[in-house]
C-alpha positions as CSV (number, residue, x, y, z in Angstrom):
1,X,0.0,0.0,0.0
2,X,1.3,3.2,-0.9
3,X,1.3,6.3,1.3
4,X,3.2,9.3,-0.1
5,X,5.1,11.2,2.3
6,X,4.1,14.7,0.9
7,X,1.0,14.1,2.0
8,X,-1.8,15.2,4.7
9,X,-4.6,12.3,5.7
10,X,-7.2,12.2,7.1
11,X,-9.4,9.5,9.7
12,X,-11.8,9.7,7.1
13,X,-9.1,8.6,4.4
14,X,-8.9,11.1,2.4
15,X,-5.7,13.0,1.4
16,X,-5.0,16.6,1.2
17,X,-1.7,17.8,-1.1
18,X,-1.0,21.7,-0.5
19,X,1.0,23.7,-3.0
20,X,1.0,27.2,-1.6
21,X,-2.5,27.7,-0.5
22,X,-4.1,25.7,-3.1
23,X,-4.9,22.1,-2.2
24,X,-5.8,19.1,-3.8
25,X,-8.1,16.5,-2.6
26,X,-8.4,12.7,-3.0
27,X,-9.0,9.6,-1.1
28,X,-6.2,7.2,-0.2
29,X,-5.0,3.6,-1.4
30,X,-6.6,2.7,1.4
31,X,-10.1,3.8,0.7
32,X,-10.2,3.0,-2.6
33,X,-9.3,-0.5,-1.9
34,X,-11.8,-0.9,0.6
35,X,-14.9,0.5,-1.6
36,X,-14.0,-1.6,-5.1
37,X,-14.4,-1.0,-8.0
38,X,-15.5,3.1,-8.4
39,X,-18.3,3.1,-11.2
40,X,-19.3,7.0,-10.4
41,X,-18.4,10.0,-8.6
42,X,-21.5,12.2,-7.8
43,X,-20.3,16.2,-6.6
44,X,-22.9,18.8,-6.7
45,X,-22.1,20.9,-9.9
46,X,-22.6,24.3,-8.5
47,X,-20.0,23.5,-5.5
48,X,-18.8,26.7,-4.5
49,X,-17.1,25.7,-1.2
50,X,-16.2,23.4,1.2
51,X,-16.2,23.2,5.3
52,X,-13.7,21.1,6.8
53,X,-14.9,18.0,8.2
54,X,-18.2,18.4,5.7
55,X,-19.8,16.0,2.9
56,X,-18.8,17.2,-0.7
57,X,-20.2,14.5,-2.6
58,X,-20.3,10.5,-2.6
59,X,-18.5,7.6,-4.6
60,X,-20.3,5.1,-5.9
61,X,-18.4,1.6,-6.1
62,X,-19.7,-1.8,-6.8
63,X,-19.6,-2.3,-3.0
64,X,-20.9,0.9,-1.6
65,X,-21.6,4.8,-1.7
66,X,-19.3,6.5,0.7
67,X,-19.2,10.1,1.5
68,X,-16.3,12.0,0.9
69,X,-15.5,14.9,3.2
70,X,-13.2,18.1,3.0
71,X,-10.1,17.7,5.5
72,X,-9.8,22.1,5.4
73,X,-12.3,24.5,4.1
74,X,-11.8,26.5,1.2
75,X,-13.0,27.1,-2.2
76,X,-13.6,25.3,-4.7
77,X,-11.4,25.7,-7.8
78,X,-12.1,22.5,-10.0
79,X,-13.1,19.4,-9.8
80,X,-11.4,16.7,-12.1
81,X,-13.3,17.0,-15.1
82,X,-11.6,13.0,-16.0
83,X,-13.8,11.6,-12.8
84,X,-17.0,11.9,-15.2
85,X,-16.2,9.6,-18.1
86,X,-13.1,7.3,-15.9
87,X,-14.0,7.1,-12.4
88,X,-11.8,3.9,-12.3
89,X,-9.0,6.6,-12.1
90,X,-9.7,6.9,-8.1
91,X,-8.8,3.0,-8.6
92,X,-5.7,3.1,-10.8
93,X,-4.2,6.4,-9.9
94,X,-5.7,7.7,-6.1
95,X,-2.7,9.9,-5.6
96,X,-2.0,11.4,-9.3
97,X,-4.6,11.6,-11.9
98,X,-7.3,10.5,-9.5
99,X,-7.5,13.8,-7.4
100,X,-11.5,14.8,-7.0
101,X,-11.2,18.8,-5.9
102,X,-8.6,21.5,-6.2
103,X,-9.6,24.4,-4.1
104,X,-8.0,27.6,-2.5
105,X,-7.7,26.9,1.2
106,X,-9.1,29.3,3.2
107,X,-7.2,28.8,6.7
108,X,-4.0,26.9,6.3
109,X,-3.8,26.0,10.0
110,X,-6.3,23.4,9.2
111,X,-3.9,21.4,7.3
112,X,-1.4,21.4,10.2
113,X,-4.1,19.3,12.3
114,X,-3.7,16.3,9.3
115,X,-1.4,13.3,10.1
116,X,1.4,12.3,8.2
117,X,2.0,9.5,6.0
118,X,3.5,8.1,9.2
119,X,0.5,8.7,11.3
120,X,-1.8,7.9,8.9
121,X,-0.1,4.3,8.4
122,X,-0.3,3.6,11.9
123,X,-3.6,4.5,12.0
124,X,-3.8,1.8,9.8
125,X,-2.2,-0.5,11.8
126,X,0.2,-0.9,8.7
């Protein structure tokens, strides 16, 4: 299982990568191994912001629907225009091509509160 060490996670597995005070957001190896096989990513198409801690959408796998929450608040940039046509991508590629939001973090202090890759792999039990 992979768990890249430029990373932020959270309990909710979901990962956070900052560049400046832009983030992208994702969910883990982990998480995706756990749901399946992803068959659709529903987000809101007028989703202007996020809260941390707060539902922005669901994934749909063969398994389950899971909700997918913000780890910081902030708005809302893109979302991965690939996810429509090749959800599988959260499957194949979690940490690269399979991002679901970028947005423009509002307090960057919330990011600090995320675990590591350590943390987050002995939350695992890994």
């Amino acid at each position: 299982m992979n768990f890249p060490k430029e990373l932020k996670y959270t309990t909710d597995h979901e990962w956070l990568k900052v560049e400046g005070n832009v983030g992208y957001i994702g969910i883990t190896d982990f998480a995706q191994g756990e749901l399946g096989d992803v068959v659709f990513i529903d987000i809101a198409s007028d989703l202007q912001e996020v809260a941390k801690g707060s539902s922005f959408g669901t994934i749909e796998a063969v398994k389950t629907v899971s909700d997918m929450f913000a780890p910081v608040s902030g708005k809302v940039l893109e979302v991965n225009p690939k996810l429509g046509d090749e959800p599988q991508l959260l499957n194949s590629d979690p940490y690269g091509e399979g991002w679901i939001i970028k947005i423009e973090i509002s307090d960057l202090s919330e990011a600090a509160s995320l675990m590591d890759a350590a943390a987050y792999e002995a939350q695992l039990g890994h």
